[in-house]
N, C-alpha and C positions, 0 to 999 in steps of 0.2 A: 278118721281123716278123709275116705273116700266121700261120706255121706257129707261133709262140711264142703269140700271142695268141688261136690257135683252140687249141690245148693247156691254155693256160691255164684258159680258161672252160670247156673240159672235162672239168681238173681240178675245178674248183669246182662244177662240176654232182653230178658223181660224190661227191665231199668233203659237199656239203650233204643229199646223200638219205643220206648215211651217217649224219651227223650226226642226221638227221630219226628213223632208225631206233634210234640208239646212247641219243640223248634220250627215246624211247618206253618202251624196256626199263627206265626208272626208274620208281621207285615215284610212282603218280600223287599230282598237289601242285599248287599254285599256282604254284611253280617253274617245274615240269617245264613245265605247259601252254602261258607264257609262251614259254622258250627250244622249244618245239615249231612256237610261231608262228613265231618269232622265222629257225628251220631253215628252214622251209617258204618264207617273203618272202626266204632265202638263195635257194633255191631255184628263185625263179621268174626275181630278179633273176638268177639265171647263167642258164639257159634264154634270158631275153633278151636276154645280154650275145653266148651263142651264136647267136641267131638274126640277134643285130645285124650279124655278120662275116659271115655268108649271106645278109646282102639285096645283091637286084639292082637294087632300084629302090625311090623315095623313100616309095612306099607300105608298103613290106615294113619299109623301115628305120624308119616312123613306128610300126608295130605293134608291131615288138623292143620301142622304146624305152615304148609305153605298156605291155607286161609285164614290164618292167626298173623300173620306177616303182609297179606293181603291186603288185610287191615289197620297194621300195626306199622310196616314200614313208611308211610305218610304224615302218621300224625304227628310228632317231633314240628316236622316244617310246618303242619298247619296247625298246629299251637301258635307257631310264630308270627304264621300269618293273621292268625287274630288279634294275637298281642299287635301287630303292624296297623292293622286295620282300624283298632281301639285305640291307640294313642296317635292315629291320623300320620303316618311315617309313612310317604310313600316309596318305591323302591323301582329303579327304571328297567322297562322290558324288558332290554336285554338281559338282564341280572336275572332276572324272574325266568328267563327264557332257558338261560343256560342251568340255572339250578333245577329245572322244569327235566331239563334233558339228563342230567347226569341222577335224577331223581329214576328215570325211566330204567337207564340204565344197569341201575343198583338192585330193582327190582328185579328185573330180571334174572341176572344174578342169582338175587334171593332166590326167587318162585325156580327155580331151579339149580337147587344147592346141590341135588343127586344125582344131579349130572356131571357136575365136576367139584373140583376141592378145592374153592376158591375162598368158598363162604366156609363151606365145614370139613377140613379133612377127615374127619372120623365120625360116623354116626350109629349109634345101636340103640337098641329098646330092653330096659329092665324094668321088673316089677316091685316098685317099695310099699309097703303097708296098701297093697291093694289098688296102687294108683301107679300107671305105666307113665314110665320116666325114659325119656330120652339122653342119651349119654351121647354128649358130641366135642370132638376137641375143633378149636374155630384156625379161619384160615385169614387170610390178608383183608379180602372184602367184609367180615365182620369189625375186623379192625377198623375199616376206614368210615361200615356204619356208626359204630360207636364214637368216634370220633366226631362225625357230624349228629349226633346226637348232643356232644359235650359242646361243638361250634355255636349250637340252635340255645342249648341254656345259657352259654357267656353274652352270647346276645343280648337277649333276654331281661340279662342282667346288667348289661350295659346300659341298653336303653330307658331301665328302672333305674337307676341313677340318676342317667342325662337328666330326665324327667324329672325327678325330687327335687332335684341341686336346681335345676330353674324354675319349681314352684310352676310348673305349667296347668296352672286352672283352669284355664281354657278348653284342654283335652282331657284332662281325664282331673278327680282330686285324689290329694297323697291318698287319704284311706284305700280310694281303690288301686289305689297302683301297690301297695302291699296286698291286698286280697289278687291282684292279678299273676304277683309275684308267685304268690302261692299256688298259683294253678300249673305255673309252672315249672317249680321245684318239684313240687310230689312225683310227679309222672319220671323223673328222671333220677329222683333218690333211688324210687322204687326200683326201677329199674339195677340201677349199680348195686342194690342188695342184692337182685337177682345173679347178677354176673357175679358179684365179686365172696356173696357170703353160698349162695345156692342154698336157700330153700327147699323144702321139699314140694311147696307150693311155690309158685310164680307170682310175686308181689306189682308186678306191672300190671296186669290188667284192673287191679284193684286201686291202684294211684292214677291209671288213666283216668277211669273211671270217677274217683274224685274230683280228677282237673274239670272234667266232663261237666259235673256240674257245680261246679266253681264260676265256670264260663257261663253255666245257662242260668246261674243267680244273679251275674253281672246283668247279664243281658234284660232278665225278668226286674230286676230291682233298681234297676241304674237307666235304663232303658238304650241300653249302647249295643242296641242291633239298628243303633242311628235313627231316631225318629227323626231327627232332620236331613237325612239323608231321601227319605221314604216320604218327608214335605218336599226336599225340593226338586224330586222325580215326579210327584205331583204337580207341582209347577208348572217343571218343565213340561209336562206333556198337556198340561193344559192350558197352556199361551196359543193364544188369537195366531200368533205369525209362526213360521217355519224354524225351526234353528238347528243348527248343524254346529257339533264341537270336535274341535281337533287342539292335540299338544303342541308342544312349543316347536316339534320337529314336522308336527301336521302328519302326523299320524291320525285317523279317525279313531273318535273315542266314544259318540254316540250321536244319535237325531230320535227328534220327539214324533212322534205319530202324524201329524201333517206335515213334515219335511221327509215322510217314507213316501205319504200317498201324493205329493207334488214329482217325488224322486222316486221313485218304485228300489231302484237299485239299491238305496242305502237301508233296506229292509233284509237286503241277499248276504253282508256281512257282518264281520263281527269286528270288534277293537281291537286296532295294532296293526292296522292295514292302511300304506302310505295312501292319503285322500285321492291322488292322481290315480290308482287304479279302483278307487271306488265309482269316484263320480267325474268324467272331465268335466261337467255343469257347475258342480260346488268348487272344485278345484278353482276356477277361475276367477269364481268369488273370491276366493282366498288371500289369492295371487292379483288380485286388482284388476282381471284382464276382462271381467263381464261387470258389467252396468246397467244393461238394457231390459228393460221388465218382461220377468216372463206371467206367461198363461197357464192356467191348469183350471180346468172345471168351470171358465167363464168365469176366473177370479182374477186380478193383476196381484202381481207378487214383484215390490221394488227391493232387488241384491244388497243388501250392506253385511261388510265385514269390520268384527270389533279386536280388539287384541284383549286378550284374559292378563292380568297382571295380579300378583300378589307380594308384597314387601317390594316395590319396584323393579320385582322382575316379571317375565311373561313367562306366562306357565301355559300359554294355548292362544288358542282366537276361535271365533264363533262366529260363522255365518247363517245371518236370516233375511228368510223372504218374508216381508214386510208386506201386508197386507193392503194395496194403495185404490182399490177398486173403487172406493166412496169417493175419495180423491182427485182418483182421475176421473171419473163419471161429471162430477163437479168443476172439474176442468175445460170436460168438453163443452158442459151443458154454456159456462162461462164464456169460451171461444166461441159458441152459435150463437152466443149471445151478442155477445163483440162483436160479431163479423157482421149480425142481421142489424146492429146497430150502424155500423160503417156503410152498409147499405144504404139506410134509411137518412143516414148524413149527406151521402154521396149524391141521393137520387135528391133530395131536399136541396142542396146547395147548387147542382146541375140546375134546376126548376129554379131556386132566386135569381142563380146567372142569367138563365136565358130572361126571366120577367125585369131584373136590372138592365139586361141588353138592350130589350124591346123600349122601357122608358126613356133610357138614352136615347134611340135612335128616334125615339117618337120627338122625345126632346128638342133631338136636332131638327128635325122636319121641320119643326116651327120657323126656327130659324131661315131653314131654305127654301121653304116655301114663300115667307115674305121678299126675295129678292128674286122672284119667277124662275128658281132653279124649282127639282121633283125630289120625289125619295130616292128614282135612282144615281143623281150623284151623290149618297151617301155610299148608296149601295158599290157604287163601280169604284167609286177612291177607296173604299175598305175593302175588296174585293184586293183594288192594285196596292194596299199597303200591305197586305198580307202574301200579297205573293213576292214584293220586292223583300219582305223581308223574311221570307223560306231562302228568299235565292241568296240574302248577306249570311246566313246562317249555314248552308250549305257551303260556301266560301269561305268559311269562318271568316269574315269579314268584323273588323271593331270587335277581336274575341273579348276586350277589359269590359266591354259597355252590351254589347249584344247575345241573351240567351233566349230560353223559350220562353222565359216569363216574360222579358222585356219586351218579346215578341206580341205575346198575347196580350200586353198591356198597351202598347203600340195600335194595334188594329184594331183592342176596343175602343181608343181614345179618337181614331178615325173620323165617326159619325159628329164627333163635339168641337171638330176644328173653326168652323165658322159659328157656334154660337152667340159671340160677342152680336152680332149681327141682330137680335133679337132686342137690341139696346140702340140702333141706329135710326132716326124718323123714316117716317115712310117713305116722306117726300124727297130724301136722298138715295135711301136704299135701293127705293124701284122706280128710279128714273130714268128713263129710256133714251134719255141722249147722254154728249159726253157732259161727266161733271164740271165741275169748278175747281181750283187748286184746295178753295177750303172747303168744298162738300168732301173733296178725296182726304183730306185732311180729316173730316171726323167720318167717313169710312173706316181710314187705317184705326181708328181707336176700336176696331170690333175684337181687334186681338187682345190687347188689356184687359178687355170689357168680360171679353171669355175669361181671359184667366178667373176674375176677382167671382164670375157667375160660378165654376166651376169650384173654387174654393168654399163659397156658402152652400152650394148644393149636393156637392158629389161626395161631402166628408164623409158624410154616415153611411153614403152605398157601399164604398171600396176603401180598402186599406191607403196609407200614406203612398207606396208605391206608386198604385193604380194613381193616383190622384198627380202626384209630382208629374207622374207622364203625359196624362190627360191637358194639364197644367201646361207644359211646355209644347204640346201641341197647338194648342188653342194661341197661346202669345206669341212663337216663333215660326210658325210655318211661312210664314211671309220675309223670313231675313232670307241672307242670299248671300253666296260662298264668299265672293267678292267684297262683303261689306257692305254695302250700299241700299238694304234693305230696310226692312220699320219689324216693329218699334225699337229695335235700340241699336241697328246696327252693328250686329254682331259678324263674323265674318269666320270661315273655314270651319276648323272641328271646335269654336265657340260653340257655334248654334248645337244644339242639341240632336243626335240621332235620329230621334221620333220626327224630329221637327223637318227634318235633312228629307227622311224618305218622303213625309207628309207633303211634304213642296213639290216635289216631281209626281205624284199620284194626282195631285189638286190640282196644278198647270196642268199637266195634260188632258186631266177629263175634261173642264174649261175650254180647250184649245177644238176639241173632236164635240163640244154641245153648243147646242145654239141658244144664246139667250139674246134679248127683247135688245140688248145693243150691239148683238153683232149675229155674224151669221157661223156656222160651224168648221171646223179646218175638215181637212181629210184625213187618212190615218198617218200613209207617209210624212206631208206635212207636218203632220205633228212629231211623229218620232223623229224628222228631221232638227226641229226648232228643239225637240228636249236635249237632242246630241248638241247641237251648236252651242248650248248654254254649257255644256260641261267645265265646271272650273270658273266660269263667272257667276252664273246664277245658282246652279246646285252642285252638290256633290260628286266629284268625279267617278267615284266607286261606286256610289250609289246608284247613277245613272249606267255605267257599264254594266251594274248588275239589273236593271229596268232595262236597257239594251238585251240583253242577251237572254230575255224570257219574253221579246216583243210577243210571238203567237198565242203565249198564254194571258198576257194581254189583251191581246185580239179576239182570242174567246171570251174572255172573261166580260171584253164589253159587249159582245154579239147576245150572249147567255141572261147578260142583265137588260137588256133591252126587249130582251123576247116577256121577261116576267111583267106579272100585271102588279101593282104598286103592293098587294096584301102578300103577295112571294117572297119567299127566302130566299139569299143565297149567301152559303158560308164556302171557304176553303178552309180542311182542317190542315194544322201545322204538321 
């Protein structure tokens, strides 16, 4: 009996490092690591089943048996954790945490039963047919391991039921859930012979040992040390982008190898650890509160967080940095693109403005040069419409009719007010004495004449705006507030704004130059005759605001007078 029973447990010594090894060489899982424990507590418990038959004395045989327990008090629960594991049943932390702790506890206990009578009130050593037997009467704490021994198999079998009765194919098929069943009954019959019939041999380590490789046929034949678990840890670690996974409570539950080295810190823990003291960086991913792309390594990383859901509920959410570096590069490249473009618009349409400016004003010349006026009254009337109309603008003066466009299109229209002119004979236009009622008569048609020129010519340089303005400069500069003016007699806020300022810029430069039929006023004179017309000839406003910028005025004619005819002069608004 001795020679069978020290054979035996020398079988199972040798059998379980095999195992230990044979379980190693699979592909690493949450499987494997379990049935690795699972080899190793085979393990120890045969070591102490052998050391049990080699004691000589009650000390030796109390040491076997706390390394045979060593080994032995674990495995029950991690049978069940494989069964868990294998039919996909997860069980929450807490539970695992607290059974985790009263597991400790028990042990304890155990590994020192000869220190108190909790586990065994009585223990001695006898010798039967050559093989040293332990005589022990049991205390409370074996009690309550047996019990949780009998907990771990009704499970077991619970869950081999649920599983039949719903045909679950998906996890596991019926054949193996009877082959798994069986892995778990033996270890526990075994057991209850032990206790309850007492052999003279210990039938547990030999039904362990069976379950043992019950479990490592599953695994070998069935391939349920999860190959897809071990493809999608694959996967996961090797996705292009960052990702970070947390439970439904945001607990962290893992990050793939480029969400370590973007994050160093989520490399220092382990699962089951609230996100907020792993990382406040992923945290806020989480929690909606980061957006903004981070750096690492001269890469951009754009934050998105997803919610994990399974049968319509959430079971997690998962944050990744999202690899946008191509993207944004492309973006910028895009915006220097755009902006060298807006340039190259800017400085192109500035260059047509000024080359449209210059034709208009050249334009005009024609015009005023055939009635022995110069360039510079183009130059001083647009000089004075642009500054009477900084100063209605500054006043908010006319806010429904007057802004900076109407401004700028106002004082480009300036130079094209006498155009019509360029349609009158010569032998009216530059006549040196006073005219006739009907030469004055088709003088006044130079405003008409402008408009209809202005309409055929000026469409295709400037938009409708520019034109409309241009337009009502050219026709009405010559009505008068009072009504009494040409061509149509328009009277107060009829006449047009453009047309209002245009008249007091053109009177006056007129009244301060000398032409071929008169001789020049002074300046006072002049500012005096603009004042006195207020309300009958021009605009009341208009002219208090040409009043109350006389000086600038007064330079602006001094400044234009000094230039030689090829000289600029602008005022910008």
């Amino acid at each position: 009996m001795y020679q069978v029973a020290n054979s035996f447990v020398t079988i199972a010594v040798i059998v379980s490092l095999v195992l230990i090894i044979a379980i190693s060489l699979q592909k690493p899982s949450l499987q494997q690591k379990v049935m690795q424990t699972l080899a190793f507590c085979i393990l120890l418990m045969s070591c102490g089943y052998y050391l049990s038959l080699h004691a000589d004395s009650l000390q030796t045989a109390i040491s076997a048996l706390k390394l045979r327990y060593l080994g032995m008090a674990p495995l029950y629960a991690l049978f069940v954790g494989i069964y868990l594991i294998i039919c996909k049943i997860k069980v929450k932390k807490k539970y695992v945490m607290m059974f985790l702790a009263y597991k400790i506890i028990c042990m304890l206990l155990i590994l020192t039963f000869d220190q108190h009578s909790l586990y065994y009130k009585n223990i001695s050593l006898k010798m039967e047919k050559g093989i040293p037997i332990l005589v022990r009467s049991y205390g409370i704490v074996h009690s309550i391991y047996t019990i949780e021994m009998l907990l771990c198999f009704i499970v077991t079998i619970v869950i081999t039921i649920k599983h039949y009765r719903h045909g679950s194919k998906k996890v596991i098929e019926r054949t193996k859930m009877f082959i798994l069943l069986a892995a778990t009954i033996i270890p526990f019959i075994s057991y209850c012979v032990h206790l309850f019939a007492n052999p003279p041999l210990d039938p547990t380590p030999l039904g362990i040992l069976i379950s043992s490789f019950i479990f490592f046929f599953l695994v070998l034949r069935y391939n349920l040390c999860n190959v897809k678990d071990a493809a999608r840890n694959y996967v996961f670690e090797s996705l292009y982008n960052a990702h970070v996974v947390v439970d439904e409570n945001y607990m962290f539950e893992e990050a793939n190898t480029l969400a370590q080295k973007i994050l160093p810190e989520l490399s220092q823990v382990s699962s089951g650890k609230k996100i907020d003291e792993v990382s406040q960086t992923v945290a806020d991913i989480f929690y909606r509160r980061r957006t903004k792309i981070l750096e690492h390594d001269q890469r951009l990383y754009q934050p998105i967080c997803q919610i994990l859901k399974s049968n319509n509920q959430v079971k997690g959410y998962m944050a990744s940095l999202i690899d946008v570096t191509d993207q944004q590069t492309y973006l910028r490249l895009l915006e220097n693109y755009q902006k060298d473009l807006e340039r190259d618009v800017v400085k192109q349409k500035s260059q047509i403005e000024k080359m449209q400016q210059q034709i208009i004003i050249s334009f005009a010349n024609i015009a005023e040069n055939r009635d022995g006026t110069t360039g510079k009254h183009i130059k001083r009337t647009s000089a004075y419409v642009q500054l009477i109309t900084r100063e209605l603008l500054r006043i908010h003066a006319y806010p429904e009719v007057l802004d900076n466009k109407y401004a700028e299109f106002t004082y480009l229209s300036a130079p094209l007010h006498d155009i019509g002119k360029v349609m009158i004979p010569d032998g009216i236009l530059c006549k040196p004495g006073r005219l006739t009622m009907e030469e004055f008569e088709v003088i006044k048609t130079h405003t008409t004449l402008g408009g209809k020129i202005l309409e055929e010519t000026l469409a295709a340089i400037e938009g409708d705006s520019y034109l409309e303005v241009a337009n009502q400069v050219a026709v009405y500069h010559h009505e008068r507030w009072d009504g009494t003016g040409y061509p149509k007699g328009l009277s107060n806020v009829d006449i047009p704004l453009c047309a209002r300022i245009m008249a007091v810029a053109d009177v006056f430069d007129a009244l301060v130059s000398e032409r071929p039929y008169k001789k020049s006023y002074s300046m006072e004179a002049a500012f005096q005759i603009i004042s006195s017309s207020r309300g009958t000839h021009f605009d009341p406003i208009v002219v208090d605001a040409f009043l109350s910028i006389r000086s600038q005025i007064e330079t602006a004619y001094e400044n234009i007078n000094e230039l030689t005819d090829e000289q600029d002069f602008t005022i910008v608004l």
